[in-house]
C-alpha positions in Angstrom: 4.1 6.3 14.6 3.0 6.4 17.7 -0.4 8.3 18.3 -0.2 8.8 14.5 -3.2 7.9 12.2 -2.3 5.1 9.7 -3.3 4.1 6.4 -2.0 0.9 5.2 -3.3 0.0 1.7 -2.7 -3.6 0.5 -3.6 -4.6 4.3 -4.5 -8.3 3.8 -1.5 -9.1 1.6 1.4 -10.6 2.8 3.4 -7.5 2.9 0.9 -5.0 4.2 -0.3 -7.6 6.7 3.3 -7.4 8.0 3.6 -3.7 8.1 0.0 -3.4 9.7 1.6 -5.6 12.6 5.0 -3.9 12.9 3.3 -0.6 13.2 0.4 -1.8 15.6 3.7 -2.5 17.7 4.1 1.4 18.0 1.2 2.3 19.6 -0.4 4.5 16.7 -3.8 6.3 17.3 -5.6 4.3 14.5 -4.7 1.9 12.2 -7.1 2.4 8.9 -6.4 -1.4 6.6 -7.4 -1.3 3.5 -7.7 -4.1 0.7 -10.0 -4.7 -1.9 -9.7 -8.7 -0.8 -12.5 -8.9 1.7 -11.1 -12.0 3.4 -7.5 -11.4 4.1 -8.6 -7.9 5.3 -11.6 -10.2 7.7 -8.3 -12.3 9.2 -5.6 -9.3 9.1 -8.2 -7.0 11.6 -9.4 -10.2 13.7 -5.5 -10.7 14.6 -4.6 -7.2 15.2 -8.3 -7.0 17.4 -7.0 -9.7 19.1 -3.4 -8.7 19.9 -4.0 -5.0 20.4 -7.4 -5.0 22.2 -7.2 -1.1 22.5 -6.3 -0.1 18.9 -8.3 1.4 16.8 -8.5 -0.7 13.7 -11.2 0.2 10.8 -11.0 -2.0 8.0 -12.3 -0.3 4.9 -12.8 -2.4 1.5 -11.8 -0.3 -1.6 -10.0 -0.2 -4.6 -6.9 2.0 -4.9 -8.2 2.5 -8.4 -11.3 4.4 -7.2 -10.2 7.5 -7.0 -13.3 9.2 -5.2 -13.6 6.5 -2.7 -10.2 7.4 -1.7 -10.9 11.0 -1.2 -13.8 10.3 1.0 -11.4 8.2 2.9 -8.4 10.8 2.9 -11.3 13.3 4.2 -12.8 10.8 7.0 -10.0 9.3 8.2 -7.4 12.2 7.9 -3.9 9.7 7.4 -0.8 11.4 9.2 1.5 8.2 8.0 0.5 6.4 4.6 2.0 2.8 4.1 1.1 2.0 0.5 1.9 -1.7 -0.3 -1.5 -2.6 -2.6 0.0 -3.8 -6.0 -0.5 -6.5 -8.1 3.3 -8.5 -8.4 3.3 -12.3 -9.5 4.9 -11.3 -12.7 3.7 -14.1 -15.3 0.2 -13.2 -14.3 0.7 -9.7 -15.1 2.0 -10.8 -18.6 -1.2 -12.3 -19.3 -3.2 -8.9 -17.6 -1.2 -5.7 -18.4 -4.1 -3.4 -18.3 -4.7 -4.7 -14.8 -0.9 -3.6 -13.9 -1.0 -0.5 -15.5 -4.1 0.5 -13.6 -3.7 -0.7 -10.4 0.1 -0.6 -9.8 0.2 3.0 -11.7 -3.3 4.3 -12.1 -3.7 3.2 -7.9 -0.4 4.2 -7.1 -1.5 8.0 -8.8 -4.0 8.0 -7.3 -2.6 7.7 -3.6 -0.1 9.8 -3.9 -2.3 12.7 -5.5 -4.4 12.2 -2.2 -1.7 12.4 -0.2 -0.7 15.5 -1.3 -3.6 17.1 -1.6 -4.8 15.9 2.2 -1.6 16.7 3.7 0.0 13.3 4.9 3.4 13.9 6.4 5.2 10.9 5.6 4.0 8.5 2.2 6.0 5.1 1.9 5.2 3.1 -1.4 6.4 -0.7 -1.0 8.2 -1.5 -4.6 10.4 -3.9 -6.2 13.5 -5.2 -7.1 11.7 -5.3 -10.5 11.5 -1.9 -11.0 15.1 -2.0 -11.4 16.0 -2.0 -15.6 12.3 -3.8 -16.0 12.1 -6.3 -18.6 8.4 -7.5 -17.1 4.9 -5.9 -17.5 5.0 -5.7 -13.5 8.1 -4.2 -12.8 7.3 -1.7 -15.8 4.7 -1.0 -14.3 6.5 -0.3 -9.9 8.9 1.7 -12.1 6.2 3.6 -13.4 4.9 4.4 -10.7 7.9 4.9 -8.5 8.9 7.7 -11.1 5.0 9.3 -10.3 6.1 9.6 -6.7 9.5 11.0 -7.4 8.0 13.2 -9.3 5.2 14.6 -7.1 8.0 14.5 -4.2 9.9 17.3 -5.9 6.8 19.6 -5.0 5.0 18.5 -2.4 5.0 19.6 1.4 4.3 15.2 2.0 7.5 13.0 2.5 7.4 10.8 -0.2 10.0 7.9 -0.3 9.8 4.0 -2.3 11.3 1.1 -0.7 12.3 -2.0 -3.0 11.5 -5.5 -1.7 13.3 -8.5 -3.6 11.8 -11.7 -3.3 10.3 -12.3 0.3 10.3 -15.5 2.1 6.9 -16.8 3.2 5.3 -14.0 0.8 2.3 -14.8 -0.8 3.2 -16.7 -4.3 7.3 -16.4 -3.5 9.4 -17.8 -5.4 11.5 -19.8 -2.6 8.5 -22.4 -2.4 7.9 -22.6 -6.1 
């Protein structure tokens, strides 16, 4: 990673916030954080300004579901490394909003990856989960779903696509441990 532009999507979450830090530790060129949750992206870019003084850190509010705001972003910014851990996954309240898991944790997902491709990223990393495994939930229908896009787009694309699956994560936002 180091001197590598990076795009981390879900960037104020509890997951992307983590990544953002481990790969600030690396010494990258830029560090692009994106969320569509203004605050958590306000606190995740004043803690990284703080610790890294000479990063470069450009934190851009979008939805992953906006597919021409994230070709204007592919085309500025130019992502070497893409970290993609924006998702929707407390599983009840996807049972309630299915729509909202199809389109953001598939629709998003698609949407990324297609970009990826098409702006020639060399390495792609979508953050899953242990959900996607024989899903019996609307949310880890919907990580398989989109796990099976990126397989699929791997199998012909110049871009290293790979999925990592997360189980439940201590000190997460909404984990299960603490409820």
């Amino acid at each position: 990673l180091e001197g590598k532009r990076v795009l981390v999507t879900g960037a104020g979450g509890s997951i992307g916030s983590e990544i953002c830090r481990q790969v600030a530790k690396f010494a990258p060129h830029k560090i692009v954080l994106l969320d569509a949750a203004e605050t958590p992206l306000f606190y995740i870019e004043r803690e990284l300004s703080a610790a890294y003084p000479n990063l470069m850190l450009v934190p851009v509010i979008a939805d992953v579901r906006n597919r021409e705001r994230l070709e204007c972003l592919f085309d500025e910014f130019a992502p070497q490394v893409v970290f993609h851990a924006a998702a929707y996954k407390h599983v009840p309240m996807m049972e309630y909003n299915p729509i909202e898991a199809v389109t953001n944790n598939i629709g998003g997902s698609r949407n990324l990856a297609d970009m990826a491709d098409r702006f020639g990223v060399h390495d792609f990393v979508m953050i899953s989960t242990d959900k996607a495994v024989n899903p019996t939930n609307v949310m880890g229908a919907s990580k398989r779903a989109a796990e099976r896009y990126i397989q699929a787009i791997a199998a012909r694309s110049l871009t290293k696509f790979s999925t990592v699956r997360f189980g439940n994560v201590l000190g997460s936002n909404g984990s299960v441990i603490p409820m």
